[in-house]
N, C-alpha and C positions, 0 to 999 in steps of 0.2 A: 377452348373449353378445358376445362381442369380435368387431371386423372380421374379425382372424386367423382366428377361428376358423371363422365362419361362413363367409367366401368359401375358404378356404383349401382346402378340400373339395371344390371345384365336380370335375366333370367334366372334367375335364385332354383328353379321348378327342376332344371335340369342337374341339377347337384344331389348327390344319395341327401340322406337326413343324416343328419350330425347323432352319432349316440351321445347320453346324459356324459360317460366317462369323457368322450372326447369334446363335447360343447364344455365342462368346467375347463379341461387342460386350454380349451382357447381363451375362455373367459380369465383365467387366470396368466399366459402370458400378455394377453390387452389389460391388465392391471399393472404390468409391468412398467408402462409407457406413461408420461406424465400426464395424469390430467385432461389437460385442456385439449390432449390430442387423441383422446381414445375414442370418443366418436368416430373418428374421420379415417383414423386406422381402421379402424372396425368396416367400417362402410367400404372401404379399399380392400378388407381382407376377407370380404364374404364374398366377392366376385367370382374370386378364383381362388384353387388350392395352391397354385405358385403363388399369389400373394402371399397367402395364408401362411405360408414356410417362409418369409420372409422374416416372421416375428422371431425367430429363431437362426436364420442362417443366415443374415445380413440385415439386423433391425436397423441400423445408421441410414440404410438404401432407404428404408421404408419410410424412414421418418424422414426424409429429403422430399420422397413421392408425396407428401401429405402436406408439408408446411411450405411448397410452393419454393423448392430448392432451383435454381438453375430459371431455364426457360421454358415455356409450355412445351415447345416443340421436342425440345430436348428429353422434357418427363416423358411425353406421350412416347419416343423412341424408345428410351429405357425402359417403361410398364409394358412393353409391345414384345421387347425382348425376357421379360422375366415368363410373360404368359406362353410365349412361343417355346419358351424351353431354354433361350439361352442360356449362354454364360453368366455367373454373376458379374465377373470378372466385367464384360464386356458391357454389361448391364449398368454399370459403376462407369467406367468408362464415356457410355453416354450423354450420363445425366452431369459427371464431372465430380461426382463425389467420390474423394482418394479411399482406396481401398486397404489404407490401414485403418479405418473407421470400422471394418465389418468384423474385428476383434473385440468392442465393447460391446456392452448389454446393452437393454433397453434404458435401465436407469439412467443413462448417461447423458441422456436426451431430455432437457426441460426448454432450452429453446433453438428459434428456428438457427439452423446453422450460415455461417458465413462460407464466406469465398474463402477454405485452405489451401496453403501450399500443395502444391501437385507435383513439385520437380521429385523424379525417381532416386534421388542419391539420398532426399531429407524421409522419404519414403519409406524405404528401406532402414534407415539408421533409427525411427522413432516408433516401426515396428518394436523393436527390441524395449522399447517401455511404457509402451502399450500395456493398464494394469489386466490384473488378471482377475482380481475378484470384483465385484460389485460395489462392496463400500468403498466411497471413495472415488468411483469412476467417474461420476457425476462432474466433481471440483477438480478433479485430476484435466477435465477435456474441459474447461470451462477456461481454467490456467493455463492452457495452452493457447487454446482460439485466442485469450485477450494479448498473451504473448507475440503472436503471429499479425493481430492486426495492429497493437501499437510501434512492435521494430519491426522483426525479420525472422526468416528461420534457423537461424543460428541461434537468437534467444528463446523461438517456439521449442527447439531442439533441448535446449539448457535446461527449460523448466522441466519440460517433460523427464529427462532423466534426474530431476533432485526433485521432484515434487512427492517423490517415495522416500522421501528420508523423514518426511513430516507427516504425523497422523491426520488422515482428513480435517475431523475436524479443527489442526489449527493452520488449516493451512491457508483458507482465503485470506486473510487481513495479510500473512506475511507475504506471500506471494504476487497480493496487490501493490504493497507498501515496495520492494522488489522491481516490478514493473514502473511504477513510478518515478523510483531512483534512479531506474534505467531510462526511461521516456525523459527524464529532465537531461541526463548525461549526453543527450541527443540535439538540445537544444538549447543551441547558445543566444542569449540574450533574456533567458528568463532568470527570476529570481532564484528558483530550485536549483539552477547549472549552476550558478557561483556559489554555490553553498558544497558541490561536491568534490571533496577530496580525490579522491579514488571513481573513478567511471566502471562501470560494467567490464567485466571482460569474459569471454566464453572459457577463460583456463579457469577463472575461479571456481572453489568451491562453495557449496551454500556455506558453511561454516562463514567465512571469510564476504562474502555477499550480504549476508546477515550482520556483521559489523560495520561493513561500510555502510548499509543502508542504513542500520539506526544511528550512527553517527552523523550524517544527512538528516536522520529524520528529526532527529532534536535540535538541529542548527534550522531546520524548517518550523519546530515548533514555535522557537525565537524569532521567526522573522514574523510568524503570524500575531505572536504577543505584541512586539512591541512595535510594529507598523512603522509609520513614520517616525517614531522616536520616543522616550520616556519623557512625562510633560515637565518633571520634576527630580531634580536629584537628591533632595530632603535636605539634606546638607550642603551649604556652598562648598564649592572648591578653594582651596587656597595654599599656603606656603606654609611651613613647619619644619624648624630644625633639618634647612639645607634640602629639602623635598618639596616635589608638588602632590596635590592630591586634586585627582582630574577624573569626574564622573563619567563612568561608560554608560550613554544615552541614545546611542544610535544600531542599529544591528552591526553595521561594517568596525564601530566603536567594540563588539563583544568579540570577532572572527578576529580583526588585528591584534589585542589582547592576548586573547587564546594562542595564536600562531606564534607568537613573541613570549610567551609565558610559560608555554609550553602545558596549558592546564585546559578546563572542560569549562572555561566561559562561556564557551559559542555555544553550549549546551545547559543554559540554565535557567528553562526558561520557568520551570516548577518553581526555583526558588523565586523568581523574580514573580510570578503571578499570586506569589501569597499577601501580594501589597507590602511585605513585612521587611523587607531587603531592599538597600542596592547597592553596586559595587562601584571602587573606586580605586584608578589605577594611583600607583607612588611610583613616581619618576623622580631622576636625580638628572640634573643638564638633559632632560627630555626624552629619558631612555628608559623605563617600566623596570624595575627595581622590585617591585612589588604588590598584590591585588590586596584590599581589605574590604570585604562583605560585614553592613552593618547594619543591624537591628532595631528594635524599638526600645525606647526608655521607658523606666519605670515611672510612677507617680512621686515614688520615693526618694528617687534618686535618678533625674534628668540630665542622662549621658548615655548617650549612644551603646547598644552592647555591641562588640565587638567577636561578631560568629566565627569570621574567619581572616584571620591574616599571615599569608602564604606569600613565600621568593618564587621563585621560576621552576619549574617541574615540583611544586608542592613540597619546597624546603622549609624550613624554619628562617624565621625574617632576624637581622640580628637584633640587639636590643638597642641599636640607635635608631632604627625603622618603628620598633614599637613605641619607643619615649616620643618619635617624632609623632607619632600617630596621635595619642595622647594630648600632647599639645596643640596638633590641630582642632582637636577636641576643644580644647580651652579657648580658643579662637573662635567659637560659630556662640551666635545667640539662640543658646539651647533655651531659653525659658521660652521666648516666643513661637517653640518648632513644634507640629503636634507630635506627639507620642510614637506617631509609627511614619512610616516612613508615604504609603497609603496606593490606588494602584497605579501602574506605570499611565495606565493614559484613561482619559476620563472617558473616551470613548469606547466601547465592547470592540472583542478583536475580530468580528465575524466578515468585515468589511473587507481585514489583512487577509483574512483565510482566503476568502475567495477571490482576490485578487493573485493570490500567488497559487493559488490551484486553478484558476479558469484554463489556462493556458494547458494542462494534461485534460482536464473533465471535459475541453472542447474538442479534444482528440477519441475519447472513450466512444466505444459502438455505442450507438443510439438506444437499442436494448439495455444497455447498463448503466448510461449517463446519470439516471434518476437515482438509483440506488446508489452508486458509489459518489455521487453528489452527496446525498442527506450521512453520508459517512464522513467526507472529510469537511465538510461544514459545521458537523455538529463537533469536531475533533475527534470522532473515534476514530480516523484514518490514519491517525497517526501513533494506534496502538498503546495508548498509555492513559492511565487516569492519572491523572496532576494530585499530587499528594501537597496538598496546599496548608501542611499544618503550620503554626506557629513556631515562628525560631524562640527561644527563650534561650533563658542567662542559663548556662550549667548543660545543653543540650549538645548531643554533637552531629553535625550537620556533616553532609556529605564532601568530601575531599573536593578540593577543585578538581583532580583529577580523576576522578573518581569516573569508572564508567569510559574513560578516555581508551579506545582500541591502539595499542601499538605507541602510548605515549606513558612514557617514565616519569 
């Protein structure tokens, strides 16, 4: 039988009458409490006056008693112990809920809690960033829980002390996006693992966390673009004045590139989703000499524009690279080409998304799977709106390196 139910029943007749002051001050800490659980608090905290001080001197205990925390046997010990007088301490103890929980508010609480760490060394260490005010508290223990059920407590520990360096409200999507980076860094054989550079570590700082992960996150956005491959290179490949010119169509085609170029290919996937681009490595005896990103033609003048052509760490190309360029130019049958280059796959990329996120979303608590689902499916998961404007002749387009953490 449930706490609820059992005390919830008691003799009401035998308790003095509530005055008007003191019935609002209860009506207003059970306002506290989310929602959907005030009912059942309420019903748990008219039994008894020990309940009743729960709202206040260990709401966390409370809200475990109500949303069917632990095991019956275990509640029923715990509510046995809070009524009798005991300890909270011991009270907590019981039911299994860590007693650095009984520092947050009520706020803090919107759903039912998980199974947390309980070892006394993480204990004590996550006391100390435990928040103190209200705003905030909510996303603060929410950030944590998901930290602690996707790794460990060493990363539940992480968040918890940098989750104050970021104003609540921006903190979900980073901290999700974070977790993620982390949960792939864990697991080798998915597509997320071979896209990261840098793995989690407990010495980083957010600063630095925060880089690596959106460096991962835009070589993640690229793998959900272009899926199996680009269907089309708009332009053949071919030979020009001692060079080749060799379409990057594949994802592992953008990451080889980048790591050899020393530039932000493996993060580009804005430009490449404007249909309006695509890149093409210049190699000399098979060795990438140089990237050139190319445009649409005009009506007027049907020749490729020429957005961007960069050497290796974003130098200036010499002008036998350019002449050769040019003349590859002269080589393609531009009157038959359409105008723009058009998009990478004739497919929508919702298919790539969720194939390279199934494998984190099939880890996520079952309470969150829905919602951070319809986030990174729809692409908001990955923190960016795709500025998909048109390249034109005269415009100046973003650096290959541009945005690149730690790369010259």
């Amino acid at each position: 039988m449930e706490v609820t139910e059992r005390y919830g029943a008691l003799d009401l007749a035998r308790r003095p009458p509530r005055s008007p002051d003191r019935g609002r001050m209860r009506t207003a800490r059970l306002a506290r409490f989310a929602p959907p659980y005030r009912d059942l608090i309420a019903g748990l905290t008219s039994a008894a006056p020990q309940a009743d001080d729960l709202t206040e001197t260990f709401p966390a205990l409370l809200f475990a008693l109500v949303t069917g925390y632990g095991t019956p046997t275990r509640r029923e010990r715990a509510f046995r112990l809070v009524l009798d007088g005991g300890s909270l301490k011991d009270a907590a103890a019981a039911l299994g809920v860590p007693l650095w929980l009984r520092r947050l508010p009520p706020e803090a609480f919107a759903v039912r809690l998980p199974e947390l760490p309980k070892d006394p060394a993480f204990a004590v260490r996550i006391a100390n960033h435990v928040p103190d005010a209200v705003e905030g508290a909510r996303e603060w223990l929410e950030e944590v829980v998901l930290a602690a059920e996707l790794a460990d407590e060493s990363f539940a520990l992480w968040t918890a002390r940098q989750a104050h360096l970021v104003p609540a409200s921006r903190r979900g999507l980073l901290f999700l996006l974070i977790a993620a980076w982390q949960w792939y860094g864990n697991h080798p054989g998915t597509t997320g693992h071979r896209l990261i550079d840098q793995a989690w570590s407990a010495k980083m700082g957010l600063r630095r966390a925060r880089d690596e992960m959106n460096t991962w996150r835009r070589r993640a956005e690229l793998a959900c673009l272009i899926g199996e491959g680009i269907e089309s290179s708009w332009l053949e490949a071919g030979h020009a004045g001692g060079y080749d010119f060799v379409p990057l169509m594949t994802l592992d085609d953008f990451l080889e590139e980048s790591r050899v170029m020393h530039n932000c290919l493996d993060q580009y996937a804005d430009r490449l989703a404007t249909g309006m681009v695509r890149i093409f490595s210049i190699r000399r005896k098979g060795k990438p000499v140089a990237d050139v990103e190319v445009g649409p033609m005009s009506r007027e003048q049907r020749r490729p524009h020429v957005v961007q052509l960069k050497a290796a760490r974003n130098r200036r190309v010499p002008a036998v690279v350019r002449a050769a360029t040019e003349e590859w130019f002269d080589g393609q049958s531009l009157s038959r080409l359409p105008l723009r280059p058009g998009p990478v796959r004739s497919q929508t990329e919702e298919q790539a998304r969720y194939e390279f996120w199934a494998p984190f979303l099939e880890a996520l608590p079952a309470h969150q799977r829905s919602q951070i689902t319809a986030q990174v499916l729809a692409g908001a998961g990955h923190g960016m709106s795709r500025n998909r404007s048109v390249p034109h002749r005269g415009a100046s387009p973003p650096a290959y390196d541009h945005g690149r953490n730690g790369r010259t």
